[in-house]
FIKEVEX-931536 format. One line per 10 residues: for each residue x, y, z of C-alpha. Coordinates in pm, whole numbers, padded with zeros to 5 digits. Example, Ala and Ser with C-alpha at 12.3 -4.5 7.8 and 13.67 -1.06 7.14 Angstrom:
2
01230/-00450/00780 ~ 01367/-00106/00714
end
This chain:
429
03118/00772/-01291 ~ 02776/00822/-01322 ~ 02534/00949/-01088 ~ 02276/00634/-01118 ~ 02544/00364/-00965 ~ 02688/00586/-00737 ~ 02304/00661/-00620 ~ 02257/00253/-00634 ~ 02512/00220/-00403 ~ 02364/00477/-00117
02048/00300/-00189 ~ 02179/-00108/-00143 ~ 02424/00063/00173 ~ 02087/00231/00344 ~ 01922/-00137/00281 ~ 02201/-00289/00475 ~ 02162/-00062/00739 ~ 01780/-00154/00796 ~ 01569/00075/00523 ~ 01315/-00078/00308
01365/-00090/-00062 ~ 01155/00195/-00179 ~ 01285/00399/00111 ~ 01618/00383/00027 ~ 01612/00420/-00345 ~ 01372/00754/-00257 ~ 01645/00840/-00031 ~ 01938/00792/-00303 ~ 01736/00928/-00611 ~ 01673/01263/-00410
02056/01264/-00273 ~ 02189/01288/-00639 ~ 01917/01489/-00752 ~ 01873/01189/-01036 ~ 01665/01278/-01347 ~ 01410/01024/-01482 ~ 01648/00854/-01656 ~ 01902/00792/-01406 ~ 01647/00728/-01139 ~ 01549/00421/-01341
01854/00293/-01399 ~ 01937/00313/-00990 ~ 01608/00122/-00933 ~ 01650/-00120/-01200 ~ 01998/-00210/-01030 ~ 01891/-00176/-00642 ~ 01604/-00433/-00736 ~ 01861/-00665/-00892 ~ 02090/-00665/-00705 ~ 01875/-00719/-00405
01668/-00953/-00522 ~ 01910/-01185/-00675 ~ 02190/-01167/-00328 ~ 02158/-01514/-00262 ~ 02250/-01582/-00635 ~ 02491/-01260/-00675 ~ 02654/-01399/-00340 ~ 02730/-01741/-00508 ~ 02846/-01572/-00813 ~ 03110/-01377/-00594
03214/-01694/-00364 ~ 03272/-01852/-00645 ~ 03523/-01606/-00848 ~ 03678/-01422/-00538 ~ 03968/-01532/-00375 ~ 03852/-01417/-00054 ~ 03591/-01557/00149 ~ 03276/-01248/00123 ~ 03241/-01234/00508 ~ 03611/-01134/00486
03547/-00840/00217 ~ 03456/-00490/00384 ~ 03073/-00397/00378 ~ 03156/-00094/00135 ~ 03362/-00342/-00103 ~ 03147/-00570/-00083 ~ 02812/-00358/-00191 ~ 02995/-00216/-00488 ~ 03061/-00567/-00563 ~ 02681/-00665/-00551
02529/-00370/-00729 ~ 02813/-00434/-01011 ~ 02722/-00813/-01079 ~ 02403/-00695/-01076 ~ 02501/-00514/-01346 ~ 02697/-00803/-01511 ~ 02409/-01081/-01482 ~ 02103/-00949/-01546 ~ 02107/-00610/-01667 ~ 02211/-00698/-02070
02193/-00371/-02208 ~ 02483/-00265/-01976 ~ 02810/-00335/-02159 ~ 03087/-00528/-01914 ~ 03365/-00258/-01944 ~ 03121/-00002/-01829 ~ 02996/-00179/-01527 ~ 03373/-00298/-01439 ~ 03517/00051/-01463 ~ 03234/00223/-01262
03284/-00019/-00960 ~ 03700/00037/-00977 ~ 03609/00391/-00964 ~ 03343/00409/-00682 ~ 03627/00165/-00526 ~ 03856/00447/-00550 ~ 03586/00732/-00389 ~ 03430/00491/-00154 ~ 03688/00276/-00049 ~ 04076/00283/-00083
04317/00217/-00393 ~ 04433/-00124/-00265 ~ 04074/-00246/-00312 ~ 04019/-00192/-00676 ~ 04257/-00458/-00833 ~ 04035/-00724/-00591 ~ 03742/-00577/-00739 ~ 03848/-00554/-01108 ~ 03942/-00886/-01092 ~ 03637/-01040/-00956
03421/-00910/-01191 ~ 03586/-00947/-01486 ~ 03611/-01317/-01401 ~ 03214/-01266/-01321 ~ 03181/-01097/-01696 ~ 03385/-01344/-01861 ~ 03189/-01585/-01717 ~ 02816/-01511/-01726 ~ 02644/-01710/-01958 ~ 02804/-02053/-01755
02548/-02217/-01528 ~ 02715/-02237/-01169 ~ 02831/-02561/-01043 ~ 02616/-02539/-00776 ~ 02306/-02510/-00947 ~ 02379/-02832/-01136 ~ 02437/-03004/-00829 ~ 02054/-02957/-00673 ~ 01688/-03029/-00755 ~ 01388/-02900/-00703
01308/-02680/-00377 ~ 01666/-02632/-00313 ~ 01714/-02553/-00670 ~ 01471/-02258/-00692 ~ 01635/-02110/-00321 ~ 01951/-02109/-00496 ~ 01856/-01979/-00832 ~ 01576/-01744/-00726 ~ 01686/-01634/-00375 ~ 01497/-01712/-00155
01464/-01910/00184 ~ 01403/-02280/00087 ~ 01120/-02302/00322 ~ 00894/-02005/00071 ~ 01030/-02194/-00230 ~ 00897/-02570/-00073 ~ 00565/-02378/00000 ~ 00550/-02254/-00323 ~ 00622/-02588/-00507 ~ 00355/-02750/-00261
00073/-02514/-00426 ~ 00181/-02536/-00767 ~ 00413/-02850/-00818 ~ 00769/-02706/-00915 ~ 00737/-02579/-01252 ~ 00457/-02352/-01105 ~ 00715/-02223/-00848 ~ 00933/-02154/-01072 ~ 00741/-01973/-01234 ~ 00644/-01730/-00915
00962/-01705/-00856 ~ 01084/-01570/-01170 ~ 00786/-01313/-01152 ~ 00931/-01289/-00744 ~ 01254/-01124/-00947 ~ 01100/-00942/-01226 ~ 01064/-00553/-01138 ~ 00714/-00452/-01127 ~ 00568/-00117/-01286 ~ 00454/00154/-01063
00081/00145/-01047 ~ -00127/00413/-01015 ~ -00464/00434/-01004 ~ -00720/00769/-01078 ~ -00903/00973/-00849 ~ -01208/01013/-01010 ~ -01345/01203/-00762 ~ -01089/01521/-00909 ~ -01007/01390/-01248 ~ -01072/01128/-01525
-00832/00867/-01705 ~ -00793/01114/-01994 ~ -00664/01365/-01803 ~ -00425/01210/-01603 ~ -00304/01050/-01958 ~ -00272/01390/-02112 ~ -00100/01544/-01798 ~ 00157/01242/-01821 ~ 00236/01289/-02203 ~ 00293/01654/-02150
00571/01599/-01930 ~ 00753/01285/-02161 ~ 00605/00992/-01898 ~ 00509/00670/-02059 ~ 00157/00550/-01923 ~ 00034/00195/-02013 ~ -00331/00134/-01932 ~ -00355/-00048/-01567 ~ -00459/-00371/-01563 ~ -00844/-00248/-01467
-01007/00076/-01585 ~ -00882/00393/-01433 ~ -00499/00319/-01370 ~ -00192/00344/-01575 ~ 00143/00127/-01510 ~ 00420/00364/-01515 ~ 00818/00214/-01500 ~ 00945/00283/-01178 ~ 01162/00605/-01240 ~ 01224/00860/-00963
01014/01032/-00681 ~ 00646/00977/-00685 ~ 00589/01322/-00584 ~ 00736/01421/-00861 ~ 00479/01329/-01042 ~ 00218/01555/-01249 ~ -00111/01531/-01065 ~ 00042/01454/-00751 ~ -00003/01722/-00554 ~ -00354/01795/-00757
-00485/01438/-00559 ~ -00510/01345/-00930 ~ -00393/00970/-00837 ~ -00289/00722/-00594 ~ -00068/00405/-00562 ~ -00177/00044/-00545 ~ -00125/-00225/-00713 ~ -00452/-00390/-00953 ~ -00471/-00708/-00704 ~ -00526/-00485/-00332
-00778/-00260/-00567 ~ -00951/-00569/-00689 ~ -00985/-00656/-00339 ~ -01226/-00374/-00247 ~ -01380/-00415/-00582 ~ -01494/-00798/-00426 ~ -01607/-00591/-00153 ~ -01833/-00389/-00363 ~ -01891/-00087/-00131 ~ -02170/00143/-00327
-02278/00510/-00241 ~ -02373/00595/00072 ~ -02275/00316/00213 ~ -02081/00247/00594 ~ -01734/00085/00571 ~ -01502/00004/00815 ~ -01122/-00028/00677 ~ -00986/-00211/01016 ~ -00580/-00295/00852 ~ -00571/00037/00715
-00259/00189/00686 ~ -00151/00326/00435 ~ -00504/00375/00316 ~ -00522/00243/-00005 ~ -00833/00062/00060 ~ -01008/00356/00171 ~ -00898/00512/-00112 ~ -01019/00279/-00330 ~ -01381/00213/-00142 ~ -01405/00610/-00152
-01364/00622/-00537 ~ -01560/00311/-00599 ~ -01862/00511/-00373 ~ -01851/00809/-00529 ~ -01705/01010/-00233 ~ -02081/00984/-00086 ~ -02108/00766/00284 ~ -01859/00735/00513 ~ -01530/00520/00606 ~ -01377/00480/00959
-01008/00381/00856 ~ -00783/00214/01131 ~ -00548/00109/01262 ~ -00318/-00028/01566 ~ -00076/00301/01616 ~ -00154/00608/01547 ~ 00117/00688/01384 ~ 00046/00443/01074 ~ -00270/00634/01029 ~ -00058/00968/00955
00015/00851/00606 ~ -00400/00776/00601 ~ -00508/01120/00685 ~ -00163/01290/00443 ~ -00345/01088/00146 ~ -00750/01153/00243 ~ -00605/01541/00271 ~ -00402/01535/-00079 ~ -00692/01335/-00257 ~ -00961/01546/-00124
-01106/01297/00101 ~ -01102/01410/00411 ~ -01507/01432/00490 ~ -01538/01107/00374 ~ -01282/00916/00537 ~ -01228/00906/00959 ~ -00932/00755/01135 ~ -00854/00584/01490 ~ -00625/00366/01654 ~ -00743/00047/01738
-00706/-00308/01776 ~ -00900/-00496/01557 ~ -00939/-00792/01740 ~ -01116/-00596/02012 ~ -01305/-00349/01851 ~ -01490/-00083/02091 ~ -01842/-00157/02170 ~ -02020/00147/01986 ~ -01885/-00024/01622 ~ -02125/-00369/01641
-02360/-00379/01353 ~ -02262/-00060/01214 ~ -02113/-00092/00879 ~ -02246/-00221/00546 ~ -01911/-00349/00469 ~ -01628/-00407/00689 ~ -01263/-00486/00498 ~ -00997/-00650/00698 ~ -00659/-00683/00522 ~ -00502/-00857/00757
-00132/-00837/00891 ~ 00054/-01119/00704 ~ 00411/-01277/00589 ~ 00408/-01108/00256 ~ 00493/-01386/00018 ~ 00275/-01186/-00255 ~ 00475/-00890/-00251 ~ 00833/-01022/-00250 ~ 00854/-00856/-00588 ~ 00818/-00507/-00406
00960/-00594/-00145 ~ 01283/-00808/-00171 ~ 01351/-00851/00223 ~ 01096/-01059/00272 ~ 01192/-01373/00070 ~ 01476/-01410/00383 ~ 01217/-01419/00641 ~ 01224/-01716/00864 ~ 00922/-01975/00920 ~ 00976/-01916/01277
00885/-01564/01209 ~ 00556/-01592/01032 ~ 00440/-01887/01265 ~ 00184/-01698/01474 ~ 00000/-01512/01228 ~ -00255/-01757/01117 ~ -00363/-01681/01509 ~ -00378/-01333/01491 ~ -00562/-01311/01164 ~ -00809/-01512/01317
-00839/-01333/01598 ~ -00902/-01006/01351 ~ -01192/-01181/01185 ~ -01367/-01299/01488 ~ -01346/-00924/01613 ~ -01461/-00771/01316 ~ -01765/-00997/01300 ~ -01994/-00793/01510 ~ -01908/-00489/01326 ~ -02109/-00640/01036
-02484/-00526/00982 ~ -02713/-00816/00897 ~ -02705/-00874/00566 ~ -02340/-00704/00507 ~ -02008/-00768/00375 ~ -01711/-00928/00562 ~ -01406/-00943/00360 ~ -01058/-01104/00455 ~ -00764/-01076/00200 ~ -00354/-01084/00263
-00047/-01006/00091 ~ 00058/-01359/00111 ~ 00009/-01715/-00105 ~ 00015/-01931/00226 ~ -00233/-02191/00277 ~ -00229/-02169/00642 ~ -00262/-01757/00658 ~ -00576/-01783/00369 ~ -00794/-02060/00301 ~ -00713/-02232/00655
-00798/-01912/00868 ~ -01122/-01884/00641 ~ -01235/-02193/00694 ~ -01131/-02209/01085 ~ -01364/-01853/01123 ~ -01677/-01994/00906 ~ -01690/-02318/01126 ~ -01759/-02145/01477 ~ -01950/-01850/01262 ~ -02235/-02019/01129
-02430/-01666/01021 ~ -02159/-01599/00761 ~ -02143/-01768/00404 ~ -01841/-01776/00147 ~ -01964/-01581/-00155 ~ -01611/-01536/-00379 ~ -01263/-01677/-00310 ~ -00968/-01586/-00517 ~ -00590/-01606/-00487 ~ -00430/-01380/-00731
-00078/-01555/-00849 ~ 00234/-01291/-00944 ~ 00293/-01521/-01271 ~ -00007/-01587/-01421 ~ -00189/-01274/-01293 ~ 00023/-01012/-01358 ~ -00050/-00834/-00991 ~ 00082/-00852/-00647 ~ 00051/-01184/-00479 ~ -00337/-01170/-00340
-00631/-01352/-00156 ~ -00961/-01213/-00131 ~ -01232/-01377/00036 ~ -01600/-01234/00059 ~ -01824/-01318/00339 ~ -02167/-01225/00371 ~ -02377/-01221/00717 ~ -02696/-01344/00726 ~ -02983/-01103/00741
end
């Protein structure tokens, strides 16, 4: 049995229990003391498996005799991550991915589970290439919830932006496993050196999708890294970098990061200003600004970039008119980074339904923070409507002395990033 499935399998249990993706696969991959190799092959499943359950699930109904909700949670995780395996992971051959699940069966489980779980999947590899009954059976919306897993509710938003073959089309980029992105702190090192540093230790780099950053396949512990602990790079994804870029902070410069944690916009703003002027990074606990001040410290930052708690819909008194540019990446339902982030295509609406409030609540507050003449920008994580060109327009009609200067929604499928919107206000002078 190898060390990558059995890792998979902490990883998918730890989800269950309440961990985020990338937590638990860290968690796993350090566990089992996973080389490169093996560490991608246990993210490559976790991501698969958890980002086709809905689909996996309806696989498993289909072929089992017993109902799922009947099968034991350890039984029934072995059984996810293994027609994981089965569906979408072709280079895996079916005997291997059978075999591995009787025998983490046999350490995880009991003997008297195996036979059920031989027999399922081998009815599940037999089977693969048939389209499920099911699926034949809807249209549309429903279709793409089924197929794509996901709550039909995202995939009706998603076909209401971009008529269904568009949604598809998100979705299917939803499901693909993104590379890790990393992008270079100039401020300690250049492109070439980072490049060299990664060929010297056997890591394939593919130039980012903007200057300065390299797409590396998810594969064990950032940390690990070379450069790491050198403050040589960071992570974030092209579309949140692209974001500051609309902002355009320059040296010298005054910016307020109000959404900040876990600072990769400050990170970004402090590269793109040539670690000269000064960034007040915040947030509403404390405690998310730990990971802020960890990252400033390891990138050599620390002079540049300030942190405190706060609320940014009341921001204190002493902040109005002080920064050049103020960034507010406001707290949002995350339909761009289901990709990352495979938890989130289950949300409910009823969960999401008072953001749109609260993000405009951010924007008023951060209004007075702007000097005359300086930059307001709003951007999410999401491709809602309602949480990004409605809350735009709702704060530029009862704030007359700011002007739209750039709008742009960055799509997973056609952009190749994150899902994004940026929007760049200026203030009147």
């Amino acid at each position: 049995m190898t060390a990558a499935r059995e890792a998979a399998l902490r990883a998918v249990t730890l989800v269950r229990k309440g961990k985020f993706m990338s937590e638990a696969v860290d968690e796993a991959v350090r566990a089992f003391d996973l080389d490169r190799r093996d560490a991608a092959l246990c993210s490559r499943i976790v991501h698969e498996a958890l980002s086709n359950r809905g689909y996996i699930a309806s696989v498993l109904e289909h072929w089992s005799k017993l109902p799922l909700n009947r099968v034991e949670y350890a039984v029934r995780d072995i059984l996810f991550i293994s027609a994981a395996q089965l569906l979408f992971l072709d280079r895996i051959p079916p005997s291997a991915a059978v075999n591995e699940a009787v025998e983490l069966c046999r350490k995880y489980e009991s003997e008297r589970a195996t036979s059920y779980v031989n027999g399922v999947l081998r009815r599940v590899a037999e089977n693969r290439g048939k389209p499920l009954a099911l699926l034949e059976r809807c249209s549309g919306a429903e279709y793409l919830g089924y197929r794509y897993s996901c709550a039909r509710w995202i995939a009706e938003e998603f076909v209401r932006r971009r008529g269904f073959e568009g949604a598809e089309a998100i979705c299917r980029a939803n499901n693909a496993e993104p590379p890790l992105t990393i992008q270079v702190n100039t401020l300690k090192t250049s492109s070439a050196g980072l490049s060299s540093a990664l060929q010297a230790a056997g890591i394939e780099a593919a130039p980012g999708p903007l200057p300065d950053s390299f797409d590396l396949a998810p594969a064990g512990l950032i940390s690990s890294l070379p450069g790491y602990d050198g403050g040589w790079f960071y992570v974030q994804d092209a579309a949140a970098r692209l974001a500051v870029e609309a902002a355009a902070p320059e040296r010298g410069m005054s910016v307020l990061d109000a959404c900040s944690a876990p600072g990769g916009k400050s990170f970004a703003a402090a590269m793109r200003m040539g670690g000269e002027g000064s960034i007040l990074a915040c947030d509403l606990k404390e405690k998310r600004l730990r990971r802020v001040t960890e990252g400033a410290k390891r990138l050599g930052l620390e002079g540049l970039i300030e942190t405190r708690a706060m609320d940014a819909r009341t921001p204190a008194e002493e902040l109005r008119s002080r920064f050049d540019v103020v960034i507010a990446d406001a707290p949002c339902s995350g339909l761009g980074v289901i990709r990352r982030k495979p938890e989130i295509r289950y949300k409910t609406e009823a969960e999401v339904a008072a953001l749109p409030e609260i993000q405009l609540a951010i924007l008023r507050g951060l209004a007075d923070c702007v000097k005359p003449g300086g930059t307001l920008l709003y951007s999410t994580c999401t491709l809602l409507k309602r949480e990004n060109e409605d809350v735009v327009r709702a704060f530029l009609s009862d704030n007359n002395e700011f002007t739209a200067v750039q709008e742009r929604t960055l799509w997973p499928d056609i952009d190749k990033t994150d899902g994004f919107f940026i929007c760049r206000m200026k203030k009147s002078t």
